[in-house]
C-alpha positions in Angstrom: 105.9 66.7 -48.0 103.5 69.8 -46.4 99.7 68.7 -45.9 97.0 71.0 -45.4 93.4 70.6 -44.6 90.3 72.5 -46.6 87.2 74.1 -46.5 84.4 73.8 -48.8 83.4 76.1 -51.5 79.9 77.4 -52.3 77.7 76.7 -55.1 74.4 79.7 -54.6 71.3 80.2 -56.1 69.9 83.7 -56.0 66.4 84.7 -56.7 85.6 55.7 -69.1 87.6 55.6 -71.4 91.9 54.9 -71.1 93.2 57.2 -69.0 89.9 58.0 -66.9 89.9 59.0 -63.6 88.0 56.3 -61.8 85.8 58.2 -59.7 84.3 56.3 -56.8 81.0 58.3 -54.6 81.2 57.4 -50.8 77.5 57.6 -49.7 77.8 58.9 -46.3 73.9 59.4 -45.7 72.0 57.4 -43.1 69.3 55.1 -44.2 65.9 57.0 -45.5 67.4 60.0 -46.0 69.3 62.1 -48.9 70.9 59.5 -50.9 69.3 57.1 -49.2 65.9 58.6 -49.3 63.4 55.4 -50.6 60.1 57.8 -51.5 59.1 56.7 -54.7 59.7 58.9 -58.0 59.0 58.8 -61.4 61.6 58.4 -63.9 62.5 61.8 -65.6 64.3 62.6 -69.3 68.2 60.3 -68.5 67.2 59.3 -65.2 65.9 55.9 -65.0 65.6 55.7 -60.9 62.3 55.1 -59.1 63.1 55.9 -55.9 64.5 59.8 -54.7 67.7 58.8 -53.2 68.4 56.5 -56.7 68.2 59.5 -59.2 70.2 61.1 -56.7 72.8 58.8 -56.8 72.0 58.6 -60.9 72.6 62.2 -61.2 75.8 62.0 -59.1 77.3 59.2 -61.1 76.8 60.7 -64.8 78.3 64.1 -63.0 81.3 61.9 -61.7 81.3 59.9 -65.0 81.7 63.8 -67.0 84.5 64.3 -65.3 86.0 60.9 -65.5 86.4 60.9 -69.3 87.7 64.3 -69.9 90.4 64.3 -66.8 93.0 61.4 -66.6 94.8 60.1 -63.3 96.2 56.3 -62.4 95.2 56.9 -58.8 91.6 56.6 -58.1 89.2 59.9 -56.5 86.9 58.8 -53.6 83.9 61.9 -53.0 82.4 61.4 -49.8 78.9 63.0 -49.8 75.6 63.6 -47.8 72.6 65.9 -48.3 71.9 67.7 -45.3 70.0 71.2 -44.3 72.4 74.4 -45.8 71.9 78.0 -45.1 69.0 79.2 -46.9 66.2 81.5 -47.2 62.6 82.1 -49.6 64.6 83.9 -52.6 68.3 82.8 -51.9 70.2 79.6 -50.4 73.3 77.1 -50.9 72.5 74.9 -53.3 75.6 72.6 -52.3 79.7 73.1 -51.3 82.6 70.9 -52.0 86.4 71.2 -51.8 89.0 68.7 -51.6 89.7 67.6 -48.3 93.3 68.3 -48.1 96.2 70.1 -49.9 99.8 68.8 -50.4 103.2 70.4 -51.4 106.3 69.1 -52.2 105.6 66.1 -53.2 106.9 63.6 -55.5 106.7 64.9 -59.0 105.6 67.9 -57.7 105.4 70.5 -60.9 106.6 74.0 -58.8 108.0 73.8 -54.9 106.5 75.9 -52.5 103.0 75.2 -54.1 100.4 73.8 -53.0 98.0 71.2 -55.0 94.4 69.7 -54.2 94.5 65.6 -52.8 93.3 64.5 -56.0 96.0 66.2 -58.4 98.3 65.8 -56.5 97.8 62.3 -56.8 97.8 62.2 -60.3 101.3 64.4 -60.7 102.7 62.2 -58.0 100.9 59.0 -59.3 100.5 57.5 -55.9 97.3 58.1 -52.9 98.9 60.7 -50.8 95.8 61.2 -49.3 94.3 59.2 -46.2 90.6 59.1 -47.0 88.5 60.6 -49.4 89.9 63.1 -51.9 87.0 65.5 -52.0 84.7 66.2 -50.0 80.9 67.4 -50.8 77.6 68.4 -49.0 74.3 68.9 -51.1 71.2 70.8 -49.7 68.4 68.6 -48.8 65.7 71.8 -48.2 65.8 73.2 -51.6 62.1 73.5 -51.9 61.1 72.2 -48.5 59.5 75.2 -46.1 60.8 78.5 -46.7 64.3 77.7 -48.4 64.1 78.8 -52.2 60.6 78.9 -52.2 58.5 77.8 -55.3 62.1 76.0 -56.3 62.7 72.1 -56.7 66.0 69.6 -57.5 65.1 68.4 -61.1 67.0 64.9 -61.4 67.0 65.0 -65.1 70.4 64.2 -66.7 71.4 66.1 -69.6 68.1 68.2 -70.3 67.1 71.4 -68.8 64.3 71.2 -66.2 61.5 73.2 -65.5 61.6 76.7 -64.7 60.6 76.2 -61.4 63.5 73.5 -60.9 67.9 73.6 -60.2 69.5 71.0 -61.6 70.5 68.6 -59.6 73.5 67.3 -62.1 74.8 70.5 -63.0 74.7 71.4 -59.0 77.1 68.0 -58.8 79.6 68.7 -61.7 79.7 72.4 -60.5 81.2 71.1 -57.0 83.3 68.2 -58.2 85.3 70.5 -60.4 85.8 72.4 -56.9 87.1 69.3 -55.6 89.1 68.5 -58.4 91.1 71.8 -58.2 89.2 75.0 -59.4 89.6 76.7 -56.3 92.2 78.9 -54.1 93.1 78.8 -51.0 94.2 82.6 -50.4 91.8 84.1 -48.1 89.9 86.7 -50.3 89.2 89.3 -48.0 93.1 89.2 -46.2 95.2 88.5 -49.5 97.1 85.8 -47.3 98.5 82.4 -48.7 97.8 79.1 -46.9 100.5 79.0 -44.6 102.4 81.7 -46.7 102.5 79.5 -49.6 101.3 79.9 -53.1 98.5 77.4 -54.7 98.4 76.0 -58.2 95.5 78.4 -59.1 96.4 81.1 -57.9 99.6 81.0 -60.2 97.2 82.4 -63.1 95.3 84.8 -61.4 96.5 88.2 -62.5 95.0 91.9 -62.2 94.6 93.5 -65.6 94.6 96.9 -64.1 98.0 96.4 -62.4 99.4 93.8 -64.6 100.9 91.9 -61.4 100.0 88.5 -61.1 98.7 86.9 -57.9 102.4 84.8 -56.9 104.1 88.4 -57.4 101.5 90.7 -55.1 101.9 91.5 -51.5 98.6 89.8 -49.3 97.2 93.7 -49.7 97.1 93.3 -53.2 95.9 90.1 -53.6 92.7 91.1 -51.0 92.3 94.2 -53.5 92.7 92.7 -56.6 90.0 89.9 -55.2 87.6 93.0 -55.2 88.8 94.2 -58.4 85.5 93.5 -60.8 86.2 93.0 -64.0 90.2 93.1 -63.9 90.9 89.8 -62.2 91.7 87.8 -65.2 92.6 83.8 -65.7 95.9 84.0 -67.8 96.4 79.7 -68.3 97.6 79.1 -71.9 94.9 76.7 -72.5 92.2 78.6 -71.6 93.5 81.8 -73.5 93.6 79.0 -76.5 89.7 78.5 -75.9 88.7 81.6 -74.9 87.5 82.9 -78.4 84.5 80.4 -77.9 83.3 83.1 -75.5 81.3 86.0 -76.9 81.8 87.9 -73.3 83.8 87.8 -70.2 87.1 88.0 -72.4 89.5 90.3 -73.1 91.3 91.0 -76.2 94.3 89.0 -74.8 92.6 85.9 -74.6 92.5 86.5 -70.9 88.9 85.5 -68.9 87.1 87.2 -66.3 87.3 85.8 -62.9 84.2 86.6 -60.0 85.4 89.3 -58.2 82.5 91.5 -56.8 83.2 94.6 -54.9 82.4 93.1 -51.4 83.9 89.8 -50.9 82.0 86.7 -51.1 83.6 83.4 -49.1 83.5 80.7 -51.1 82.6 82.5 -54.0 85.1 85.1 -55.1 87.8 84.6 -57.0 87.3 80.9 -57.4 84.7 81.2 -60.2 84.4 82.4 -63.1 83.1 85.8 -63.7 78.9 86.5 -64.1 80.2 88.6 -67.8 80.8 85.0 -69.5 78.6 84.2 -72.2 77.6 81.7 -72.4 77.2 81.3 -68.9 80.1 78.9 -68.0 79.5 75.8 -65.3 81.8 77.3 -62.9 79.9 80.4 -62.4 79.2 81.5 -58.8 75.2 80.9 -59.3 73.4 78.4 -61.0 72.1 78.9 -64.5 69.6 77.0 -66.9 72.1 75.5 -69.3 76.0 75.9 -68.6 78.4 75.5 -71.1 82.1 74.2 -70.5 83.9 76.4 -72.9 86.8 77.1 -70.7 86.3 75.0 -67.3 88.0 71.9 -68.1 90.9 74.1 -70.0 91.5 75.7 -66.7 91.8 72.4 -64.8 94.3 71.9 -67.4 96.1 74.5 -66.3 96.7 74.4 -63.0 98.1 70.2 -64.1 95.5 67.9 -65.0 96.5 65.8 -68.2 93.1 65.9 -69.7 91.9 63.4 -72.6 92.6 64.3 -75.9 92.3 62.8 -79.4 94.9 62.0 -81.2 94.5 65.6 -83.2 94.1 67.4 -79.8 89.7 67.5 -79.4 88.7 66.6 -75.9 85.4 64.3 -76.8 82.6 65.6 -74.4 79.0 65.8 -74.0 79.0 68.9 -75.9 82.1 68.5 -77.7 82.6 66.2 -81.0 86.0 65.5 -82.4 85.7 65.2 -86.2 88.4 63.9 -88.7 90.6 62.0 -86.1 90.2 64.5 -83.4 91.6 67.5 -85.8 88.2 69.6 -85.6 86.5 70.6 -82.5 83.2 71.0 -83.1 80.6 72.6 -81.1 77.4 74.5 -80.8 75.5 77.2 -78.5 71.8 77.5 -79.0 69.6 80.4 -78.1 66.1 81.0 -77.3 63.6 83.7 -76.5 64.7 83.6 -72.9 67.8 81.2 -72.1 70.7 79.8 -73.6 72.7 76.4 -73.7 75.6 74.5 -75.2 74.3 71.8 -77.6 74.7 68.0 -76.4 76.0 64.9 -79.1 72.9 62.5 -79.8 73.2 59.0 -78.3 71.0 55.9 -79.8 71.4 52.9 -78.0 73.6 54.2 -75.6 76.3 55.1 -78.6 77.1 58.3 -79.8 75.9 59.7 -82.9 79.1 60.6 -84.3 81.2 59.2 -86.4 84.5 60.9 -88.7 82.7 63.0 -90.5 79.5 64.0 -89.0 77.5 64.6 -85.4 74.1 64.9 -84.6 73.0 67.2 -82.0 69.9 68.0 -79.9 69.1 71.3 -77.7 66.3 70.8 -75.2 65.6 67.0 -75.7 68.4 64.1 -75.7 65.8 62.4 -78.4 64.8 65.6 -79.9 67.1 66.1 -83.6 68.1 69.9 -83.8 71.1 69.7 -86.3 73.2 67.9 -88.1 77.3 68.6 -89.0 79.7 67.3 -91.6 83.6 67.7 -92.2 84.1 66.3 -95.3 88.1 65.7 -96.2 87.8 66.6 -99.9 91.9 67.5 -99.9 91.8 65.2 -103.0 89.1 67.1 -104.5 90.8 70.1 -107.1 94.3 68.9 -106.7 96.8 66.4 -106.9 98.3 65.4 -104.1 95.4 67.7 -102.1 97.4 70.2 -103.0 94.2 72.3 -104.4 91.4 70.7 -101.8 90.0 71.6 -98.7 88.0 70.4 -96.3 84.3 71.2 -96.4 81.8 72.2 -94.2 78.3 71.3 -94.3 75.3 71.9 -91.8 71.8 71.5 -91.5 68.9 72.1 -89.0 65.7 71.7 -88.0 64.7 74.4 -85.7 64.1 78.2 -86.0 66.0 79.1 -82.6 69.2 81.0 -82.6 72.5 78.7 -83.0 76.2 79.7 -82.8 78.2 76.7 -84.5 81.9 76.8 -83.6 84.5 74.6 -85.9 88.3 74.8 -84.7 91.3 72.9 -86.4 93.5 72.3 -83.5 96.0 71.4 -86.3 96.3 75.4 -87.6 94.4 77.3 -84.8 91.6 78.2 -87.6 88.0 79.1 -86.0 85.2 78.9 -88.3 81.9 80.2 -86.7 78.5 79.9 -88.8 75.0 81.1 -87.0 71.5 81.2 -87.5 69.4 83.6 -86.0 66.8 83.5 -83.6 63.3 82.8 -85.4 64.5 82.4 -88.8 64.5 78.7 -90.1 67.7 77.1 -90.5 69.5 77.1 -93.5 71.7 74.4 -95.3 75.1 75.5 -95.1 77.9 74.1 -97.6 81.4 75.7 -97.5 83.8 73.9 -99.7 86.7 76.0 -98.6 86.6 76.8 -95.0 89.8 74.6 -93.6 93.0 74.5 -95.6 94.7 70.8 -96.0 96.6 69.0 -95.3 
């Protein structure tokens, strides 16, 4: 078995259930300070803590939490993490960096030889701790705000809303780096093309450029550095991210294929291992932090590269933007719009329980209290038919809001997409479609 050591990878800002991954945060700050830090604080929308360092460590958990009931793994993930003082300046500035803190090959279970995987997958495909220490390894900036580093700027430690416009949130900072940690990363050197002691990585595997049609395991280290500069034609090629990728209205091309960030000068720690700035909506994985970041396609490319992910027993992957309707047979999800941002639609809770049941969900856009719309997948297969021979299942939706929404319905049974919209500044309608999924 081959081990190799990592470097972190950059997050910027410019101008459980079975199966979880049990996710444990090693709190590495001294006392007073970062996580630590006991100035008081008022509680903000999902964060209950009084103190700074507790909505810290609040934020950190529900981001460790997301993760822990979509990805599954019998060997537990230990994050070690500080705040500390990162490069930065008035208008620009590392928000946070995070990697896992090792790479193995040639392991137990081991999917492809010659290939390396990050400490906390290759755990779970091996199904034993192969790693000595912490799995992943994370740094958050403690300046953002303070002096001259992203001046005017401020963490917001709200959970699950979106924060002032003067704010970065805190929580999506945290899930952004974890998935770093958990895999979605290379370790080719962008700017030399050359492979971690002249091996390939699990990621790298389904990086291809569209303009040559090579993928990255069959280029030479001068095509790899060229195609990491190649805007626009570096492309993710994983089957179950082609399978998602017609929730994006951008960043995809016709082959199901999805844009990877590769600007014309490279960027350490930020090329190639994100997605492309062209996805809309903006994707969490994007090189710079945005208001309200979907996962369209993020946790289908972790499922590439090997993680067994969660799924319902028709195939839906339950999320915080994600219901599973009908026994997990319909995905269903929504993207909201506005006069000047954009966001993926998060499942009600009351009580601390979702508000979804078999048929219907319950979503809000800007405010986890706040009812925006409502959706219902009815199984009338019994309706017009014996046997359901003449049925369908039907479709209905309401709303209460006059912003733009983009409502995305997918039978992970037949592959069928249904898509119905409303646009921005035009009340919502009541929708009924008594045909739109075929049964049985």
């Amino acid at each position: 078995m081959n081990a190799l050591r990592c470097l972190p990878i950059l997050l910027l800002f410019a101008a459980a259930p079975g199966g979880a991954i049990t996710i444990t945060i090693l709190n590495a700050d001294g006392a007073g300070e970062g996580f630590n830090d006991p100035a008081p604080a008022l509680p903000v929308a999902g964060n209950s803590g009084t103190t700074l360092g507790q909505q810290r460590l609040n934020a950190f958990a529900a981001a460790a939490s997301y993760w822990s009931n979509r990805l599954s793994s019998p060997v537990p993930v230990t994050v070690f993490a500080v705040m500390d003082p990162l490069p930065c300046s008035p208008t620009s500035g590392v928000l946070g960096s995070a990697g896992a803190s090792s790479f193995f090959a040639e392991f137990a279970n081991a999917p492809r030889p010659g290939t390396w995987y990050p400490a906390a997958l290759a755990n779970a495909l091996s199904g034993t701790d192969l790693n000595v220490g912490p799995e992943i390894s994370a740094r958050f900036n403690s300046s953002v705000g303070v002096g001259s580093c992203l001046t005017g700027l401020s963490w917001w430690y709200g959970i699950g809303t979106p924060g002032p416009v003067t704010s970065v949130s805190f929580y999506q900072a945290i899930l952004h780096e974890l998935a770093h940690g958990l895999g979605f990363l290379t370790v080719v050197d962008a700017q030399t093309g050359a492979r971690a002691q002249g091996l390939d990585d699990d990621f790298m595997l389904f990086l291809e450029d569209h303009s040559t049609g090579k993928t990255w395991a069959q280029m030479t280290d001068s095509e790899r550095a060229a195609s990491a500069r190649d805007t626009g034609d570096l492309h993710w090629t994983g089957p179950a991210v082609v399978a998602a990728s017609g929730l994006l209205s951008s960043g995809r091309h016709p082959s199901g294929h999805v844009q990877m960030y590769a600007p014309p000068t490279v960027q350490p720690g930020s090329s190639v291992s994100h997605w492309d700035t062209a996805l809309f909506p903006d994707e969490i994985m994007e090189p710079a932090a945005t208001a309200s970041p979907a996962d369209l396609v993020t946790t289908q490319l972790l499922h590439d590269i090997g993680w067994p992910t969660q799924a319902a027993p028709g195939g839906c992957v339950r999320d915080a933007t994600t219901a599973c309707l009908q026994g997990g047979r319909f995905e269903v999800k929504v993207d909201w719009t506005t006069a000047t941002t954009n966001g993926a639609a998060q499942v009600m809770s009351f009580g601390g329980q979702r508000a979804e049941n078999d048929d219907s969900v319950f979503w809000w856009f800007f405010g986890a209290t706040n009812f925006e719309m409502g959706v219902k997948v009815l199984n009338a297969c019994d309706v017009g038919g014996a046997g359901g021979t003449g049925g369908k299942f039907w479709v209905f939706v309401s709303g209460l809001t006059n912003q733009g929404w983009t409502l995305h319905i997918h039978d992970t049974r037949t592959g069928a997409l249904k898509t119905y919209s409303n646009p921005l500044g035009q009340l919502s309608q009541t929708t009924a479609d008594t045909a739109a999924f075929t049964c049985p």
